[in-house]
N, CA, C and O of each residue as an XYZ file, in Angstrom:
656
protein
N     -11.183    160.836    117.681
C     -10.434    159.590    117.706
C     -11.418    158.433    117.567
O     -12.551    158.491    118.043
N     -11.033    157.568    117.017
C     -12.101    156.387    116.334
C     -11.401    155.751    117.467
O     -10.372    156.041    118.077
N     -12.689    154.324    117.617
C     -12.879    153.134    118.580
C     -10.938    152.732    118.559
O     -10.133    152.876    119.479
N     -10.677    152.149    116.973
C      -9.871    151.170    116.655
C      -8.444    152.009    117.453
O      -7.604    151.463    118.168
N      -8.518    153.687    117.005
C      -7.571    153.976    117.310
C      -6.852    154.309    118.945
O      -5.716    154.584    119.332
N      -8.185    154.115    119.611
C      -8.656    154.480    121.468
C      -7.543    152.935    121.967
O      -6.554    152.845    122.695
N      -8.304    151.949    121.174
C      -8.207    150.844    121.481
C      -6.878    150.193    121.335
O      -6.371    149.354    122.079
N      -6.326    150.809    120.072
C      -5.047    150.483    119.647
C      -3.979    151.189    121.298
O      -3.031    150.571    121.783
N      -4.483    152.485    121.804
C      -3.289    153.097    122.409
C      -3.594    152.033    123.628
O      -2.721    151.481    124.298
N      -4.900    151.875    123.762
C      -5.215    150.610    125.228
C      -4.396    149.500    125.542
O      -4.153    149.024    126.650
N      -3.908    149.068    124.161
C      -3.421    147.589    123.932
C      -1.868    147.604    123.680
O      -1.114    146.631    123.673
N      -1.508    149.159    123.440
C      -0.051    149.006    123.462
C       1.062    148.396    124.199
O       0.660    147.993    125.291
N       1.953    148.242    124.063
C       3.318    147.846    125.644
C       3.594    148.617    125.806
O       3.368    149.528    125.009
N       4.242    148.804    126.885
C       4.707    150.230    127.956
C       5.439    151.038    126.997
O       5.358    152.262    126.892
N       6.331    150.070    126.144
C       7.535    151.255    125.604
C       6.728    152.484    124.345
O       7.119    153.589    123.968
N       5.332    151.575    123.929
C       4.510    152.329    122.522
C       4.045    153.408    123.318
O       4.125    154.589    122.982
N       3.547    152.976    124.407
C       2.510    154.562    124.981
C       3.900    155.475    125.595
O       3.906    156.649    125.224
N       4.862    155.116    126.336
C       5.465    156.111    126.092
C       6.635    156.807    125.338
O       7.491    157.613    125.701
N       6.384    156.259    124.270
C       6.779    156.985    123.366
C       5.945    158.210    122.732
O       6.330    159.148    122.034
N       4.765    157.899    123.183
C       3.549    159.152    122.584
C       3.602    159.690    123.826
O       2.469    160.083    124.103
N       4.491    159.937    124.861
C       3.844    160.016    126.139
C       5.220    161.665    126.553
O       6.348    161.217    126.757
N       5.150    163.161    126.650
C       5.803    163.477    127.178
C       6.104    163.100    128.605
O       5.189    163.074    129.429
N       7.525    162.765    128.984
C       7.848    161.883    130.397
C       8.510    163.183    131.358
O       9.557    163.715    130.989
N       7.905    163.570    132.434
C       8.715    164.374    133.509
C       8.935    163.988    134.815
O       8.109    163.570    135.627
N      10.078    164.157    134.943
C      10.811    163.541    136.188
C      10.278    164.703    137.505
O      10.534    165.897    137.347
N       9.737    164.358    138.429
C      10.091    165.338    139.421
C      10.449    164.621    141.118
O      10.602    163.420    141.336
N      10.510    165.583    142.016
C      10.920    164.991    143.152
C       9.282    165.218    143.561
O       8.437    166.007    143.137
N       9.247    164.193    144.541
C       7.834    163.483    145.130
C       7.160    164.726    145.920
O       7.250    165.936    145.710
N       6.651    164.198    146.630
C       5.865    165.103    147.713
C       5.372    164.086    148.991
O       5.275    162.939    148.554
N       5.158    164.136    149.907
C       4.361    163.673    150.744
C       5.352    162.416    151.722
O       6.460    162.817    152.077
N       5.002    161.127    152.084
C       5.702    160.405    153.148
C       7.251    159.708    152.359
O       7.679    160.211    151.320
N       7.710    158.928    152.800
C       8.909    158.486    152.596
C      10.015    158.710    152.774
O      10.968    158.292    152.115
N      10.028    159.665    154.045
C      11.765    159.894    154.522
C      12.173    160.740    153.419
O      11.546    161.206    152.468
N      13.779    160.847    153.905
C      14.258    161.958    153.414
C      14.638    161.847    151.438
O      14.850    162.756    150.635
N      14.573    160.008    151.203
C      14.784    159.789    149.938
C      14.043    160.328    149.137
O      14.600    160.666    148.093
N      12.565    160.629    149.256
C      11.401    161.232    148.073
C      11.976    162.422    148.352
O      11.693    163.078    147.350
N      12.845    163.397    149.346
C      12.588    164.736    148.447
C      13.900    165.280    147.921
O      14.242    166.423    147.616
N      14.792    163.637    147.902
C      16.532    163.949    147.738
C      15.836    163.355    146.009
O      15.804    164.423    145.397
N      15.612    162.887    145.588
C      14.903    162.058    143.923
C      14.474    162.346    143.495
O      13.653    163.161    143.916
N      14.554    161.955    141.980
C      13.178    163.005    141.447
C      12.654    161.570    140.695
O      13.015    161.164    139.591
N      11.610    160.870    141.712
C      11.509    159.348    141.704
C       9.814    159.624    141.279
O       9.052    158.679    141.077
N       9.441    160.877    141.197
C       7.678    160.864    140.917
C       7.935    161.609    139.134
O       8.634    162.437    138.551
N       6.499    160.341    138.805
C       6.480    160.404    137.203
C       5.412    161.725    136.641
O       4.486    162.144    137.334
N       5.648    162.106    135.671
C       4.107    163.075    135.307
C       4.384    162.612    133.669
O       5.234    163.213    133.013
N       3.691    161.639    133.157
C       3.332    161.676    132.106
C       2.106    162.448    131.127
O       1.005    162.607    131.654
N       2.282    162.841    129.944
C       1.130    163.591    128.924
C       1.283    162.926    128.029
O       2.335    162.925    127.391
N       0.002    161.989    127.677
C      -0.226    161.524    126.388
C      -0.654    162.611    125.071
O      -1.802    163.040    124.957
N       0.169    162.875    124.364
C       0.275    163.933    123.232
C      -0.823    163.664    122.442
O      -1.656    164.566    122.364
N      -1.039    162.575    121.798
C      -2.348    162.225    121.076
C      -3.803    162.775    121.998
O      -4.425    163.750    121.575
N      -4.081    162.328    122.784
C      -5.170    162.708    123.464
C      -4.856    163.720    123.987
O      -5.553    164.620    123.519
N      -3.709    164.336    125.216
C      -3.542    165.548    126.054
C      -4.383    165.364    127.140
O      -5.154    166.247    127.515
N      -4.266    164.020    127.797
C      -4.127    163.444    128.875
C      -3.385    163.476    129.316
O      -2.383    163.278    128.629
N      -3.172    163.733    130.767
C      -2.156    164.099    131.700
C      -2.843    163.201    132.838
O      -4.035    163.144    133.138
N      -1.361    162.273    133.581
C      -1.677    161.746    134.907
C      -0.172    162.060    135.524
O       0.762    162.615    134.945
N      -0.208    161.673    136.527
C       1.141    161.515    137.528
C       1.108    160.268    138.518
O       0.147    159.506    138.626
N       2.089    160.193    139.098
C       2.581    158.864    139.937
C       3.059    159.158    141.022
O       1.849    159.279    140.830
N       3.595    159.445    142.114
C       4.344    159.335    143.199
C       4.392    158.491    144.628
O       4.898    158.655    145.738
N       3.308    157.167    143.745
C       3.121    156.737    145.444
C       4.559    155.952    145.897
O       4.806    155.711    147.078
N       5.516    155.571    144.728
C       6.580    154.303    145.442
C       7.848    155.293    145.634
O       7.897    156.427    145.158
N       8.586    154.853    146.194
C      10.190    155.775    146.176
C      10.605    155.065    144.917
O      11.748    155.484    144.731
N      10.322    154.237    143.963
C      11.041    153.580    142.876
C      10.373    154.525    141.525
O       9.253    154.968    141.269
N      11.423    154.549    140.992
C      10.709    155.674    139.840
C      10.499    154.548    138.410
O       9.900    154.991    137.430
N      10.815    153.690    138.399
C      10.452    153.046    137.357
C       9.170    152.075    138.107
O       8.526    151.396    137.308
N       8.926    152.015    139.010
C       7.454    151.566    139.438
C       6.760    152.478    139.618
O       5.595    152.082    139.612
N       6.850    153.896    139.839
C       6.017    154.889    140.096
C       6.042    155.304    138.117
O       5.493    156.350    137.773
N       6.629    154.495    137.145
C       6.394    155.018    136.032
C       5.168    153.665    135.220
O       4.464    153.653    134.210
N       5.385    152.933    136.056
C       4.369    151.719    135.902
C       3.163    151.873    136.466
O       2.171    151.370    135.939
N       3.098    152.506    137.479
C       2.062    153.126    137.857
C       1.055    154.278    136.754
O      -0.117    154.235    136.380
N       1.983    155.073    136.550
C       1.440    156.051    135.965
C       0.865    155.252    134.370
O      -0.195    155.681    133.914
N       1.347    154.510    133.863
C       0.845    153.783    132.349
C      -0.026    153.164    132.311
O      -0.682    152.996    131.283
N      -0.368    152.476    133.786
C      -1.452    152.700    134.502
C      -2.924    153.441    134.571
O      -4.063    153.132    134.224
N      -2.266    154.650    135.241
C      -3.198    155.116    135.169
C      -3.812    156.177    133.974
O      -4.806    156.871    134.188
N      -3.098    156.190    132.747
C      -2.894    157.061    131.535
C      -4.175    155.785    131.052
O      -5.343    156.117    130.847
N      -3.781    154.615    130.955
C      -4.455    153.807    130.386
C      -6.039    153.873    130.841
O      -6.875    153.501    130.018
N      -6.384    154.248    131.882
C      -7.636    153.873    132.567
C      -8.374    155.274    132.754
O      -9.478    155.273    133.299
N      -7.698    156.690    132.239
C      -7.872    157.910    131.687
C      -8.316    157.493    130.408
O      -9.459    157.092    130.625
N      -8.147    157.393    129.547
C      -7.914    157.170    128.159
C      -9.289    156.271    127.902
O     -10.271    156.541    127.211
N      -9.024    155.213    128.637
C     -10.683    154.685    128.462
C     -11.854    155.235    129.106
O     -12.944    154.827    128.704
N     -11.821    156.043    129.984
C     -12.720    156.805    130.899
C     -13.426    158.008    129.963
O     -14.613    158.332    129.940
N     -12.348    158.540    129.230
C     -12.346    160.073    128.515
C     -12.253    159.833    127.044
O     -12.848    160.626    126.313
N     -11.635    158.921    126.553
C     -12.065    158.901    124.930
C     -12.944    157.969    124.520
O     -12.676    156.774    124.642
N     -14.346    158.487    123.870
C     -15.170    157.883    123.716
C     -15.535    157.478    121.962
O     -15.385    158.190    120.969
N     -15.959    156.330    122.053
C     -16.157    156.366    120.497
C     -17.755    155.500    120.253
O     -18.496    155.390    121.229
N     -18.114    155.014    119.108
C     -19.037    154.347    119.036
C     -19.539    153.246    119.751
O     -18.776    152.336    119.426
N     -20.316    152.817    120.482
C     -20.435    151.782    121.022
C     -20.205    150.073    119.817
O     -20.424    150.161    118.609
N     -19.815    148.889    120.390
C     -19.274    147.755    119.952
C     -20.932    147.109    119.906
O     -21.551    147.250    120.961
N     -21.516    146.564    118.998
C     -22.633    146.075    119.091
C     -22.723    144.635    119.905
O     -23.701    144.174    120.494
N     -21.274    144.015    119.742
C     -21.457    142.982    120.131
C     -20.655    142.738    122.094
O     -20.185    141.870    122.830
N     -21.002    144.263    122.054
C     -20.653    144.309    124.065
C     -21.149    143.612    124.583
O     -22.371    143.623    124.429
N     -20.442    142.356    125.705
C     -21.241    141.851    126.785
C     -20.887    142.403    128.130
O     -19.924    141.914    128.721
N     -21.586    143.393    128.677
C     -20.918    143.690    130.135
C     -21.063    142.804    131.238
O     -20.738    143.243    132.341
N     -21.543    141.488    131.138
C     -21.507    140.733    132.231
C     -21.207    139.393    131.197
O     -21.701    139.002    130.140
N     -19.734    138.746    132.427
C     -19.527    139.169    133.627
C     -18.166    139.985    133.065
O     -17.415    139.753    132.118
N     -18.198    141.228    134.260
C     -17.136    142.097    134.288
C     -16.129    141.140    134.590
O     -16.213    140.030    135.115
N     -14.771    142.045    133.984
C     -13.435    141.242    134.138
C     -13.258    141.733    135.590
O     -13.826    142.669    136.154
N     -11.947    140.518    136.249
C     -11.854    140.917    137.839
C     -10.321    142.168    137.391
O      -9.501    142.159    136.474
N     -10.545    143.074    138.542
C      -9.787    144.247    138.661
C      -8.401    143.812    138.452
O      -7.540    144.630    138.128
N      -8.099    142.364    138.648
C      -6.261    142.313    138.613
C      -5.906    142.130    137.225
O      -4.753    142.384    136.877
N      -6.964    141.620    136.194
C      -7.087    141.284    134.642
C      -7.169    142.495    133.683
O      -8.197    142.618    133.017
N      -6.076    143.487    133.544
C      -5.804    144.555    132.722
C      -6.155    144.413    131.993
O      -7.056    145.107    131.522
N      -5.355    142.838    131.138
C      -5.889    143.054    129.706
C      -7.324    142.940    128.972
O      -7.479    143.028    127.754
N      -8.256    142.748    129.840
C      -9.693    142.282    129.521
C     -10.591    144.054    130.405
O     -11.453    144.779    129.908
N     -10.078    144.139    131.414
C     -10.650    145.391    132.067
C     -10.894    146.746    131.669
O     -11.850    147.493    131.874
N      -9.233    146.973    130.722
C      -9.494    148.352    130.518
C      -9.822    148.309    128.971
O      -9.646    149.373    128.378
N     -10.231    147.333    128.305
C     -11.357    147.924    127.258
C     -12.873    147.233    127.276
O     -13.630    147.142    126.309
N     -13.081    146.828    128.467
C     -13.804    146.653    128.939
C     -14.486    148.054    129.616
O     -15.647    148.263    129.263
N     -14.048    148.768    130.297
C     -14.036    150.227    130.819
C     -14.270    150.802    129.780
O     -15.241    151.553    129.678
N     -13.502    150.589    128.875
C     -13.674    151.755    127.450
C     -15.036    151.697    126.715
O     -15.623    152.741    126.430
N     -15.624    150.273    126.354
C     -16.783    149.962    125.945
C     -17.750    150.715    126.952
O     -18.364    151.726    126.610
N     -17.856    150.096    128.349
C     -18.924    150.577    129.138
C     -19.211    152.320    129.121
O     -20.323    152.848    129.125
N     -17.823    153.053    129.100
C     -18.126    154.520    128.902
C     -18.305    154.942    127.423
O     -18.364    156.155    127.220
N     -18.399    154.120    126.380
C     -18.881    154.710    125.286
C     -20.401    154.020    125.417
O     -20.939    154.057    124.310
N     -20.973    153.608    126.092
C     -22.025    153.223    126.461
C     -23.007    154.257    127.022
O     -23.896    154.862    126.423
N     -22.642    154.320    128.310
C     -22.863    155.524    128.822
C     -22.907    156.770    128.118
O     -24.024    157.287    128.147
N     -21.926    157.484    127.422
C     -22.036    158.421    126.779
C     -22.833    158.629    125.911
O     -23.330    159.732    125.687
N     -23.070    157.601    125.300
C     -24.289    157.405    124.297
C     -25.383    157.943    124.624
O     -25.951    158.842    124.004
N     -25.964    157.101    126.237
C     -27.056    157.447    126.484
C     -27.273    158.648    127.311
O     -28.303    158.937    127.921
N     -26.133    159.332    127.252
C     -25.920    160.628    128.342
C     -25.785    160.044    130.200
O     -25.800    160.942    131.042
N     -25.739    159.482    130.386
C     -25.086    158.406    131.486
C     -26.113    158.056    132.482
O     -25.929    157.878    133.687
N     -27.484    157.963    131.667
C     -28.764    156.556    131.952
C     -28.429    155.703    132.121
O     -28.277    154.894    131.206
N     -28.108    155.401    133.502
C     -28.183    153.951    133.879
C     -29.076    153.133    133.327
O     -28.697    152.068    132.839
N     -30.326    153.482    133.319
C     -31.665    152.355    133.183
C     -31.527    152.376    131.401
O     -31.732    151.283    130.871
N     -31.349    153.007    130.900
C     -31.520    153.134    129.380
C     -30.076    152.254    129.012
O     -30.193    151.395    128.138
N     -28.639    152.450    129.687
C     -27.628    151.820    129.396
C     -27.625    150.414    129.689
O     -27.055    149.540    129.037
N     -28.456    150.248    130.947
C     -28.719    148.500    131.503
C     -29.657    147.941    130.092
O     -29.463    146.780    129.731
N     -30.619    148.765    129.358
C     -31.391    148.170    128.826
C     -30.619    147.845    127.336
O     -30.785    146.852    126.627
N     -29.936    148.735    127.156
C     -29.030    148.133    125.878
C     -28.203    147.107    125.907
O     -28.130    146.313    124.969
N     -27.489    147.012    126.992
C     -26.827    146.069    127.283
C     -27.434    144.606    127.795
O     -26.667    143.712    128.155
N     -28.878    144.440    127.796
C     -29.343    143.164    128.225
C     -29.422    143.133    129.815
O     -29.740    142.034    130.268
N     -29.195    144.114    130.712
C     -29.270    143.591    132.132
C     -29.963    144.981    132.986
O     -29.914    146.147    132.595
N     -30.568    144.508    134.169
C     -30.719    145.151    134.839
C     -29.929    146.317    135.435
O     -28.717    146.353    135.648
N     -30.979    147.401    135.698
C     -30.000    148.441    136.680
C     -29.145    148.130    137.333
O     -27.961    148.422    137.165
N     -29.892    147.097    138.695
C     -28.838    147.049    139.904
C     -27.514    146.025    139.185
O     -26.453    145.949    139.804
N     -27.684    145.292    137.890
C     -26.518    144.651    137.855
C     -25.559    145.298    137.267
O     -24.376    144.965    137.347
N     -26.176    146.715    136.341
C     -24.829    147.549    135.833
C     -24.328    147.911    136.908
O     -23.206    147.513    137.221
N     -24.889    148.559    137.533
C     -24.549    149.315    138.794
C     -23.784    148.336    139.513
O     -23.269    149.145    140.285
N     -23.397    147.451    139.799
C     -23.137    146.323    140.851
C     -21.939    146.179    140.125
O     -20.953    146.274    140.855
N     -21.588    145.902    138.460
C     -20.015    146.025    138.094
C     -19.569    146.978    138.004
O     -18.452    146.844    137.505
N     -19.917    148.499    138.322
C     -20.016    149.476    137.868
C     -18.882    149.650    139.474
O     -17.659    149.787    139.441
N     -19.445    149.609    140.294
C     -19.006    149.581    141.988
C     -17.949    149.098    142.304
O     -17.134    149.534    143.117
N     -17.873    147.485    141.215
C     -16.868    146.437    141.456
C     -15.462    147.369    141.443
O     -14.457    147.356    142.153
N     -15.851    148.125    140.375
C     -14.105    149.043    139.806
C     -14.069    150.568    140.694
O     -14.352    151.572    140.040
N     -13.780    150.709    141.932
C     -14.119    152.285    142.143
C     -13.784    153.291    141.282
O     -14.466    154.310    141.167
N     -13.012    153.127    140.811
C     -12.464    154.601    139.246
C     -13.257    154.594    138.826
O     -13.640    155.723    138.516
N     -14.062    153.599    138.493
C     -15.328    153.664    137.352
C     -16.520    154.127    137.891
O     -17.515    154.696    137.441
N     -16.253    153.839    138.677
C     -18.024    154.350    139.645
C     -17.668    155.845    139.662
O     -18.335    156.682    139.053
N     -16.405    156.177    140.511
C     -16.078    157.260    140.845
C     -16.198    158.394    139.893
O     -16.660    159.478    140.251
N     -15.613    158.058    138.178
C     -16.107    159.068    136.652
C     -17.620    159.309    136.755
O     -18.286    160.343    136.714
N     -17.963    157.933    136.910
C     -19.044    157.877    136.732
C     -20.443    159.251    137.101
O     -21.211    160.051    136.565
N     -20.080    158.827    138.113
C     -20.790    159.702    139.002
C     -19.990    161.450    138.948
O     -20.504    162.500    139.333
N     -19.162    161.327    138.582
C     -18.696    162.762    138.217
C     -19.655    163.305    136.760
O     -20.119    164.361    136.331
N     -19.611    162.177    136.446
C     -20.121    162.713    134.677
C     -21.453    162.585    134.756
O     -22.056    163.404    134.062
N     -22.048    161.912    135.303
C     -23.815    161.713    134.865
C     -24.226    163.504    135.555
O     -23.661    164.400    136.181
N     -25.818    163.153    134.812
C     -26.437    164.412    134.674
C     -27.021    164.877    136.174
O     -27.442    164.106    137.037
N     -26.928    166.482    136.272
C     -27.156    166.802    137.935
C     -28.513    166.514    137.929
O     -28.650    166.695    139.139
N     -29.243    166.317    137.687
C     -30.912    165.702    137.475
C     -30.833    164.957    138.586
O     -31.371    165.257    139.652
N     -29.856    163.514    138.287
C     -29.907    162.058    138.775
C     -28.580    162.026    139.671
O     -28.203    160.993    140.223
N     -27.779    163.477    139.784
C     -26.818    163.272    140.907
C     -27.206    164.157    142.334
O     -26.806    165.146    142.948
N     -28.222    163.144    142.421
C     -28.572    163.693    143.921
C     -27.042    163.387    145.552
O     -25.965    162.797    145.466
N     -27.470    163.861    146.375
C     -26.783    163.019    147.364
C     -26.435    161.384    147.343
O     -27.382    160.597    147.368
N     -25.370    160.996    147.305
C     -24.914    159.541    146.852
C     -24.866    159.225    148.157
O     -23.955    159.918    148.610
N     -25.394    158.481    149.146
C     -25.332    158.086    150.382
C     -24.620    157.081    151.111
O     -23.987    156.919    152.155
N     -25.093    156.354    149.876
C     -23.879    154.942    149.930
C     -22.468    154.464    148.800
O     -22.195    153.303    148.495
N     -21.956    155.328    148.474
C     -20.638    155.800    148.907
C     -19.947    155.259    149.260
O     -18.875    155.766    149.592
């Protein structure tokens, strides 16, 4: 999958992604009284193009637990499809977490970044113009992102994470 086309599913409206999106209804799991397990108010979407799969169940509302999930399909999608890096990336300053539309291809850039360099911090700070501790420092700002992050870099440099 090319940049334009990653980017295109990033930027869609709710109704484009799920339309590429198989939609399954199920009943919830976990707190909310007796309504989550009388409903089938929890979402499991699969984006068919990629074969990304997320789910939803935190609200008893199933069209907010489906807002949720487009959500989080979206912030999969930039995490996991990677394409060429943008020459003209500025990662600072990171967008703030409530600013979707600037964040999650913002996310998308930074992990085709990373991937590039096999997920060198110091080699990725240096392409990008900034120091370690400041990738690292927007890197933190987003926990999902830290959190891939550190799933994906190399066991070399994934020692005990302490601070956490």
């Amino acid at each position: 999958m090319t940049a334009t086309e990653r980017n295109a599913w990033l930027a869609a409206d709710d109704d484009a992604l799920l339309r590429a999106c198989d939609f399954i209804m199920q009943k919830g799991t976990g707190n909310g009284g007796q309504k989550i397990n009388k409903t089938s108010s929890a979402v499991r979407l699969k984006h068919r193009p990629t074969g990304i799969a997320v789910s939803a169940n935190e609200e008893r509302s199933q069209s907010r637990n489906r807002h949720i999930a487009l959500r989080k399909l979206r912030y999969e999608i930039a995490m996991n499809i990677h394409a060429e890096p943008d020459a003209g990336f500025a990662l600072l300053p990171s967008p703030s977490p409530s600013n979707h539309a600037r964040l999650i291809p913002w996310i998308a850039e930074l992990f085709d970044r990373l991937n590039e360099t096999d997920y060198d911090l110091s080699e990725t700070a240096e392409q990008c113009g900034v120091s370690v501790s400041q990738l690292e420092r927007a890197m933190r700002k987003h926990p999902a992102v830290w959190r891939r992050y550190c799933e994906l870099r190399p066991a070399k440099e994934a020692g005990p994470d302490l601070r956490s």
